[in-house]
C-alpha positions in Angstrom: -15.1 -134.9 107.4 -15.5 -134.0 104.2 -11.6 -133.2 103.3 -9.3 -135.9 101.8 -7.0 -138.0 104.4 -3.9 -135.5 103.7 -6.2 -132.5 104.2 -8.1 -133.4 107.3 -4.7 -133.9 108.9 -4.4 -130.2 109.2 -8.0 -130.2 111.9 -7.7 -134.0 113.1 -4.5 -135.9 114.9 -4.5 -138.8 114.3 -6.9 -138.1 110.9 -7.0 -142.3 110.7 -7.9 -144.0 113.9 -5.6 -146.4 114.8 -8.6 -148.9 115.8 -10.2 -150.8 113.3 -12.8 -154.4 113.7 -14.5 -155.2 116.5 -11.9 -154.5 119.6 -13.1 -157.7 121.3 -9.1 -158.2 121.7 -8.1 -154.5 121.9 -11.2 -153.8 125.2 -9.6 -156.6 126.9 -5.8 -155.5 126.5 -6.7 -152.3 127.7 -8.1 -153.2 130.9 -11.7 -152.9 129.7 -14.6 -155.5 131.2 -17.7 -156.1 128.6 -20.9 -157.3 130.2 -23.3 -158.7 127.3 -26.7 -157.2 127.3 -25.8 -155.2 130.5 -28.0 -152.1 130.6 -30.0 -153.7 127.4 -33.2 -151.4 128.4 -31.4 -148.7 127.5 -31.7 -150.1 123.9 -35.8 -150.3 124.4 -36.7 -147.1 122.5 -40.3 -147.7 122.9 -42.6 -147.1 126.2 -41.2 -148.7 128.9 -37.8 -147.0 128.2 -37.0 -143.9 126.4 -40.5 -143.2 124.9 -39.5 -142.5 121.3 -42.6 -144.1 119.8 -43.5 -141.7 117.4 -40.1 -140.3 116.3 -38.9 -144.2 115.4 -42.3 -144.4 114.0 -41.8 -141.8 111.7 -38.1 -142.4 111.0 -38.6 -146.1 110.1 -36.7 -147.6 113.1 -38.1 -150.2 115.2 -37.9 -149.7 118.9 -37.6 -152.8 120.5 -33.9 -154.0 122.1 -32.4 -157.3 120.6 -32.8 -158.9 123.8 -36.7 -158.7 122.7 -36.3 -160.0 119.1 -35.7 -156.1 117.9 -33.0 -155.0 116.3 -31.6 -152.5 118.8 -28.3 -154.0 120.4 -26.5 -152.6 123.2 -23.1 -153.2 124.1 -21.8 -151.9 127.5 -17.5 -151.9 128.4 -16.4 -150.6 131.6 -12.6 -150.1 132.2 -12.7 -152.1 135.4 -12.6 -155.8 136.6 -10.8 -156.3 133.1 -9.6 -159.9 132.5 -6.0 -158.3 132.4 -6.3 -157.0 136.1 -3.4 -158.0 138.4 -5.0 -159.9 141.6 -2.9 -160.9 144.7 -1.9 -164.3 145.3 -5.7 -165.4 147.2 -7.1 -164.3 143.5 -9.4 -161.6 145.6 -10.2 -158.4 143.6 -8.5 -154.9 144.7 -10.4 -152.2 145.0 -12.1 -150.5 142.2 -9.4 -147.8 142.7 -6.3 -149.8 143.6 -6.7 -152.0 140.0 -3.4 -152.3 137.7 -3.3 -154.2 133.8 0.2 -154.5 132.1 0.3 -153.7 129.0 3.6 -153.8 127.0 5.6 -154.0 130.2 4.1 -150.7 131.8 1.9 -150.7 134.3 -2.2 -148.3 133.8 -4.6 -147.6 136.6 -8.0 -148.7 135.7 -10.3 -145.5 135.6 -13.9 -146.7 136.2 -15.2 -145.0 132.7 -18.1 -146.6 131.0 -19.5 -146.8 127.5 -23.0 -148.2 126.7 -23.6 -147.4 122.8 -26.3 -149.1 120.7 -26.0 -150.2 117.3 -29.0 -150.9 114.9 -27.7 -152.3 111.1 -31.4 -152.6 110.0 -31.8 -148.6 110.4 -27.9 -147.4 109.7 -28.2 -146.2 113.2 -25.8 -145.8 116.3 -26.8 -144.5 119.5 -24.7 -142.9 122.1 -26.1 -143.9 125.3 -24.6 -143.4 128.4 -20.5 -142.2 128.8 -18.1 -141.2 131.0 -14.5 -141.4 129.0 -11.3 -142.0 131.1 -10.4 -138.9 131.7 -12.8 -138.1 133.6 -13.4 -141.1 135.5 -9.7 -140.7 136.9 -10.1 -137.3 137.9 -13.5 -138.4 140.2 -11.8 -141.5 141.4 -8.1 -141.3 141.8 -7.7 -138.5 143.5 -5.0 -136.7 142.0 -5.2 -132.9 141.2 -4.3 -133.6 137.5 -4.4 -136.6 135.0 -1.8 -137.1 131.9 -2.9 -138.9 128.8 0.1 -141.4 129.3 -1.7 -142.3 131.9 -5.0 -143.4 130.8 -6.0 -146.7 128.2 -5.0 -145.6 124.8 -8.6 -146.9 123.6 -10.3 -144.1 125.1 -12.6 -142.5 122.9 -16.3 -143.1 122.5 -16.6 -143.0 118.7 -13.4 -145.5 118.4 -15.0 -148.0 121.1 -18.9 -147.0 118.8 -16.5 -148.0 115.9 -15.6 -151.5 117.3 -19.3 -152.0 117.9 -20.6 -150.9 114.3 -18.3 -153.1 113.1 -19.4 -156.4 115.2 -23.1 -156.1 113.3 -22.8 -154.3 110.3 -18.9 -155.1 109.3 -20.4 -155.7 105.6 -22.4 -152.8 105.5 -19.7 -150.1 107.1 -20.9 -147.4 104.8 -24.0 -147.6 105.4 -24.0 -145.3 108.3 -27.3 -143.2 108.4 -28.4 -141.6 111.6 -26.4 -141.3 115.2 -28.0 -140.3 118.2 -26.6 -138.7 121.6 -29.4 -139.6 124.1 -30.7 -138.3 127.2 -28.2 -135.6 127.5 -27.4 -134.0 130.2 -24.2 -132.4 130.2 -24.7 -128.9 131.3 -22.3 -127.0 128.1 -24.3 -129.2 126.1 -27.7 -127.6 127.6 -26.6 -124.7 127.4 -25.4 -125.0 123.9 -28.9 -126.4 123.1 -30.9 -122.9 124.9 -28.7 -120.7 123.3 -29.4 -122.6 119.7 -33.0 -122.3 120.1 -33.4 -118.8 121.2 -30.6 -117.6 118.3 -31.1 -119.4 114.9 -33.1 -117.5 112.1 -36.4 -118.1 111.8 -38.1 -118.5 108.4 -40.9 -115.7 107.9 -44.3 -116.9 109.6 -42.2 -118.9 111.5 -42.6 -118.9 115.6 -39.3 -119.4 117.9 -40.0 -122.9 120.0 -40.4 -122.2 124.1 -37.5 -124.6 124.6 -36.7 -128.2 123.5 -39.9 -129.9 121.6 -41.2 -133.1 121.3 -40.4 -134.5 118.1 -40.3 -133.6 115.3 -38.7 -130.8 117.5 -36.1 -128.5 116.0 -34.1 -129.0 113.0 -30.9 -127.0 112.1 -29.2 -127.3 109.0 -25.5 -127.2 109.1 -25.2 -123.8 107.6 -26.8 -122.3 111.0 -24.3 -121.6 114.0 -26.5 -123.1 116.1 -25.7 -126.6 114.2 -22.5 -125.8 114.1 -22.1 -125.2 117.6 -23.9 -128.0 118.4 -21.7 -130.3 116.3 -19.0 -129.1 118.6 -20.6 -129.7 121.7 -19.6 -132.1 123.9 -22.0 -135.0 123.1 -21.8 -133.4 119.2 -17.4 -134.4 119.1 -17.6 -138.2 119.4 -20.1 -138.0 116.1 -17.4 -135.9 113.9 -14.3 -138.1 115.0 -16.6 -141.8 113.9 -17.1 -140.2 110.5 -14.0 -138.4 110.1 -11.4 -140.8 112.0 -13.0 -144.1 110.0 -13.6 -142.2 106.5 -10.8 -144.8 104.8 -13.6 -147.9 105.8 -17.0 -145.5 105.9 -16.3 -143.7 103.3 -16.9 -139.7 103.1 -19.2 -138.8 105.5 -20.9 -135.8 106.6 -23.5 -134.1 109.2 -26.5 -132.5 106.9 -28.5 -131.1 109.7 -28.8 -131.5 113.6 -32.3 -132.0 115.0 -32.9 -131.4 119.0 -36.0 -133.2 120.9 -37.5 -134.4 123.2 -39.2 -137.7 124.0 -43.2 -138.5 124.5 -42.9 -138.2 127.9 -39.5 -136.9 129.9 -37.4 -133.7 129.4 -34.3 -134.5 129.5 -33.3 -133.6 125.2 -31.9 -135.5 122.7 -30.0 -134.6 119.4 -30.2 -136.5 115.9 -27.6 -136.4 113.7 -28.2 -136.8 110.0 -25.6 -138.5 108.6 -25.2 -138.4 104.6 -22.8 -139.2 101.7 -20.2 -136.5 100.8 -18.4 -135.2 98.4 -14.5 -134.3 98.6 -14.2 -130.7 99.5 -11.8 -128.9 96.8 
């Protein structure tokens, strides 16, 4: 993230992202189905949904979903029922798992995988709701023992299809990137990478170690810390370095200044912040 183009391309292939703009046509060439507002609760930060009222309080971000006049959007894409799916001649639709797109004269399997993300322009914010990319979706429903990326929709990635979404409500404010969110995590390295964090990093003097994940404000870890850095590479921690690091030719150079891991008003399951902030080229 914070290396020039030329450098990065010695940590990151490709170091540019070969997706840029909104995707509308890109999602539907590669097999993908978007449903407007689908799963818009999920962009309700406030009572009835994640219960973030006092951390959006204190961060300046309003909770309410744009389906309620807040500025909280959600866009969901599955890669299923595309409009590109090949249908027999009584125009009935195959099975989930027995679904084909053409694309460039070669025939995909649609995979099933899902991105809901949420975009706020007001607060620089993008949220990472709810995932599950294509590689995994074949493995659970095709079948096969193995999966090879030839196979699977070259839009794949979370932070390129967050990208297209940034770009549909802020596209004249791309650098204005503040804050991204992985919410309601429950992938188990993650957990695990989240325990290990809080029972590891240095405490300042005076300072107590937290009995596991807190309510906000919760735990902060600046990036000099392992435990941030660990994080960071964690699986719902990857998607936030390739956004800034893939896009840094329209973003600008971007970096993480500190990780924060919480938990909501009410609920367990954790949640990490990511602070984004304006970098300077590494030399």
């Amino acid at each position: 993230m914070i290396r020039s183009e030329d450098q990065a391309a010695a940590y990151v292939t490709p170091v540019r992202s070969p997706w840029d703009g909104d995707l509308v046509q890109q999602f539907r060439t590669w097999g993908y189905r978007e449903i407007e507002n689908h799963r818009s609760e999920l962009c309700d930060f406030g009572p009835d949904q994640h219960n973030l009222k006092r951390a959006f309080t204190e961060l300046g971000i309003e909770t309410a979903s744009s389906v309620d006049g807040g500025p909280n959007h959600c866009y969901y894409v599955e890669h299923k029922y595309g409009p590109t799916v090949q249908r027999p001649p009584n125009g009935q639709w195959p099975d989930p798992n027995q679904q084909y797109y053409m694309v460039s004269n070669k025939r995909y399997r649609e995979t099933q995988a899902y991105s809901t993300i949420g975009i706020n322009p007001d607060a620089g914010t993008v949220y990472f709701l709810n995932r599950l990319s294509p590689a995994k979706a074949a493995l659970e429903n095709w079948g096969n023992p193995e999966v090879r990326k030839e196979w699977l929709p070259a839009l794949a990635s979370s932070s390129d299809h967050a990208w297209g979404f940034w770009n549909r409500v802020n596209a004249g404010n791309l650098g204005g990137i503040k804050k991204i969110f992985s919410c309601m995590i429950t992938n188990e390295i993650t957990l695990a990478l989240i325990n290990e964090a809080l029972r590891t990093y240095p405490l300042s003097p005076g300072e107590e170690r937290p009995n596991g994940v807190q309510k906000w404000p919760g735990t902060t870890f600046p990036m000099r810390y392992d435990a941030a850095q660990a994080l960071f590479g964690s699986p719902n921690g990857l998607g936030v370095g390739y956004f800034l690091a893939q896009h840094k030719h329209r973003l600008g150079n971007k970096s993480v200044e500190k990780i924060t891991v919480f938990r909501p008003d009410k609920g367990m399951m954790p949640y990490l912040l990511f602070w984004i902030e304006d970098a300077p080229l590494a030399t």
